[in-house]
C-alpha positions in Angstrom: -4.1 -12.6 0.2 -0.7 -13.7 -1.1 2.1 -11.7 -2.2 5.8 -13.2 -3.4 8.7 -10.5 -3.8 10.6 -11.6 -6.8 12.7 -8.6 -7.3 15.3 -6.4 -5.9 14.3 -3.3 -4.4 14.3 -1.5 -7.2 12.1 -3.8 -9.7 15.3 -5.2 -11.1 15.3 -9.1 -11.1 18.4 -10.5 -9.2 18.2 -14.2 -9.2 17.2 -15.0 -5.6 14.7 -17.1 -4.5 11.0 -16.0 -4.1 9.7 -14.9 -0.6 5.8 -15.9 0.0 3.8 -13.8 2.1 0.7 -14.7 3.0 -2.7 -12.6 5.0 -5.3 -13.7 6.7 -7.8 -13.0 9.4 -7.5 -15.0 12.8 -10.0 -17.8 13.5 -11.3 -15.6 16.4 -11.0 -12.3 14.5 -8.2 -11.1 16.8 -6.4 -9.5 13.7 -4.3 -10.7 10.9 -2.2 -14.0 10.6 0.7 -13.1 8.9 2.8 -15.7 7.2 6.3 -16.2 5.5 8.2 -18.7 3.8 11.9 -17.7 2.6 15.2 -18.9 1.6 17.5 -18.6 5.0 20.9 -17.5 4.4 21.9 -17.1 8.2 24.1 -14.0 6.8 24.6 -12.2 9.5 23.5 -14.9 12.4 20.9 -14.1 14.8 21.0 -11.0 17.0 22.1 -11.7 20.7 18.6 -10.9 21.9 16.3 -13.9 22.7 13.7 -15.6 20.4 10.7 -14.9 21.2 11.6 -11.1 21.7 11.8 -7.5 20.8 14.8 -6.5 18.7 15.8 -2.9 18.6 17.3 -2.3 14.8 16.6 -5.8 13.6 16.7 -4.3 10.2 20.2 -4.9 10.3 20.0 -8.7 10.5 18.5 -10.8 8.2 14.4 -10.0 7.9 11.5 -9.7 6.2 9.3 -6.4 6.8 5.6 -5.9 6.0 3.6 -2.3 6.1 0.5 -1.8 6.2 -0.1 2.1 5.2 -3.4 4.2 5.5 -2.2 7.0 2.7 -4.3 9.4 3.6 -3.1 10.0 7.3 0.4 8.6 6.6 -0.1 6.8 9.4 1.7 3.2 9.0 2.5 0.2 10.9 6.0 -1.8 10.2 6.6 -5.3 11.0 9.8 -7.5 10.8 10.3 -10.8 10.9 13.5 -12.4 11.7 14.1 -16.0 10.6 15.8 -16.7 14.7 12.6 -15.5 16.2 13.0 -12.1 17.1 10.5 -9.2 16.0 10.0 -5.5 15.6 7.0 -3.7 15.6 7.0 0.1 15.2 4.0 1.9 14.8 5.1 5.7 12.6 2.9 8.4 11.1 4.7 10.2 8.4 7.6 8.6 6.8 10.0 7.7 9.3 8.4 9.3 12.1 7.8 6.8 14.9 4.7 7.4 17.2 5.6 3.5 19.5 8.0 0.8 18.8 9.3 -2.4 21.1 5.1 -3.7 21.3 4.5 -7.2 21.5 3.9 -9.7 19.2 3.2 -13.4 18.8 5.6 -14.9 16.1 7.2 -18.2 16.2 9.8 -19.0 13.1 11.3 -22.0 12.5 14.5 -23.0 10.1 14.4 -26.0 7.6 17.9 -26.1 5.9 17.7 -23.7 3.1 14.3 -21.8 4.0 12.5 -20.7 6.9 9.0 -20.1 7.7 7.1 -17.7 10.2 4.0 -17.0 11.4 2.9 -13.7 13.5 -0.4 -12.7 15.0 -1.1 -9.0 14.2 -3.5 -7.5 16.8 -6.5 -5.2 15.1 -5.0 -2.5 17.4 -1.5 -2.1 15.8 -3.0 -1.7 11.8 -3.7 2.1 11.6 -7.6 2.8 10.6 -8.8 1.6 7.0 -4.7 0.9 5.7 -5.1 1.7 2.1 -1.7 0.8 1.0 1.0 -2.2 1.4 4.3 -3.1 0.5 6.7 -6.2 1.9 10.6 -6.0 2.2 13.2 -8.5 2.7 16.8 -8.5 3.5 20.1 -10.2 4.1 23.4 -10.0 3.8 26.7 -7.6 5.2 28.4 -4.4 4.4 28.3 -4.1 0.7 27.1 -7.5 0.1 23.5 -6.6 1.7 20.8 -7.5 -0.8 17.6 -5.8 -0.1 14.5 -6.8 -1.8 10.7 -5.4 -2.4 7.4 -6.2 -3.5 6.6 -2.9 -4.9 9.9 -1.7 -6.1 11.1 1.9 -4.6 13.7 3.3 -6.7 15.9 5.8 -6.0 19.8 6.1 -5.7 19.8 3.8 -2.7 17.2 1.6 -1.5 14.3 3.3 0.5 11.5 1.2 2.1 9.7 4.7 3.5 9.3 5.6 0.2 5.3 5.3 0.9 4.0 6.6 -2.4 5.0 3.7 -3.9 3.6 1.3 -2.1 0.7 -0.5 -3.6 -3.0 -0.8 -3.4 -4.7 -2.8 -0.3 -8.4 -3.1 0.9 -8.6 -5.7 3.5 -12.2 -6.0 3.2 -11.1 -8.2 0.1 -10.4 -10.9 2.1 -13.4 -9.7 5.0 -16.7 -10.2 4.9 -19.1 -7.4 3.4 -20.4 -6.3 6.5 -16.8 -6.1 8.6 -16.1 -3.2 9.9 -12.2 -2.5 11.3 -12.3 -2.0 14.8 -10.9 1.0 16.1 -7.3 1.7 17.7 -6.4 3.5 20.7 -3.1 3.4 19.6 -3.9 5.4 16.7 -4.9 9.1 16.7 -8.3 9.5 15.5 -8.5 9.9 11.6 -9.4 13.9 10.7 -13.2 14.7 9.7 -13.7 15.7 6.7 -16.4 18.3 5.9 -18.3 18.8 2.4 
């Protein structure tokens, strides 16, 4: 699956460069390789935590975020990206309501002048059961110079990205074979029975 955000985050277009974000199962079905090519704009520089790490509130740095969202339990992970190296994965059910965050996660980036590119290994375990729903973020900039940017736009009076009813449609079994089943999380209460 590939997705490019072309638009602010409200579905206006704003003249930046197109961000590329690409999905794909692992070689050795460990989860989802997650992929990104984007302008760098080093605005504001890396956070003073290592490469390689954790960052608490990287969503103030420069970053590109991906959600995966099963809309029936509102349970939804978040992923950022930043272009020095450092990550965040929060796992939330209902909007803005975080169940774990700091987990860990393989992602390498690296910077080629104007544009950087990442790569991240999502584990099976962190997607919450059969995610219905998706939407990718990106931003950059300081104080009232931020530019934030969406796939599925999320408008409002001020940009939003928990806005979940307007992310859109996904069904990884798209990109799966017919007879793959997700396998299940015990990160991730269990999803409620429904009865007839």
């Amino acid at each position: 699956m590939e997705f490019t955000i072309l638009n602010s985050w409200d579905g206006k277009k704003d003249g930046h460069d197109p961000i590329t974000i690409t999905i794909q199962p692992d070689s050795e079905d460990q989860g989802l390789v997650l992929r990104v090519k984007a302008p760098f704009y080093n605005i504001p520089p890396s956070p003073r935590v290592e490469p390689g790490q954790s960052c608490p509130q990287l969503w103030n740095y420069e970053v590109v975020e991906v959600f995966f969202l099963n809309d029936a339990t509102q349970q939804y992970l978040e992923v950022e990206l930043c272009p020095h190296g450092q990550y965040l994965v929060l796992l939330l059910e209902g909007s803005r309501n975080v169940k774990q965050s700091g987990l860990p996660l393989e992602f390498r980036a690296t910077i080629d002048g104007s544009s950087w590119n990442g790569e991240a290994l999502i584990p099976w375990c962190y997607l919450p059961p059969s995610p219905t729903r998706f939407n990718a973020y990106a931003i950059h900039g300081e104080c009232h110079t931020r530019i934030y940017r969406a796939l599925h736009p999320v408008p409002g009076c001020e940009p939003d990205f928990h806005r979940l009813h307007f992310f859109g449609n996904l069904d990884l079994r798209d990109m799966m074979d017919e007879v793959w089943i997700q396998p299940i999380s015990p990160l991730w209460s269990p999803l409620p029975k429904h009865t007839p």
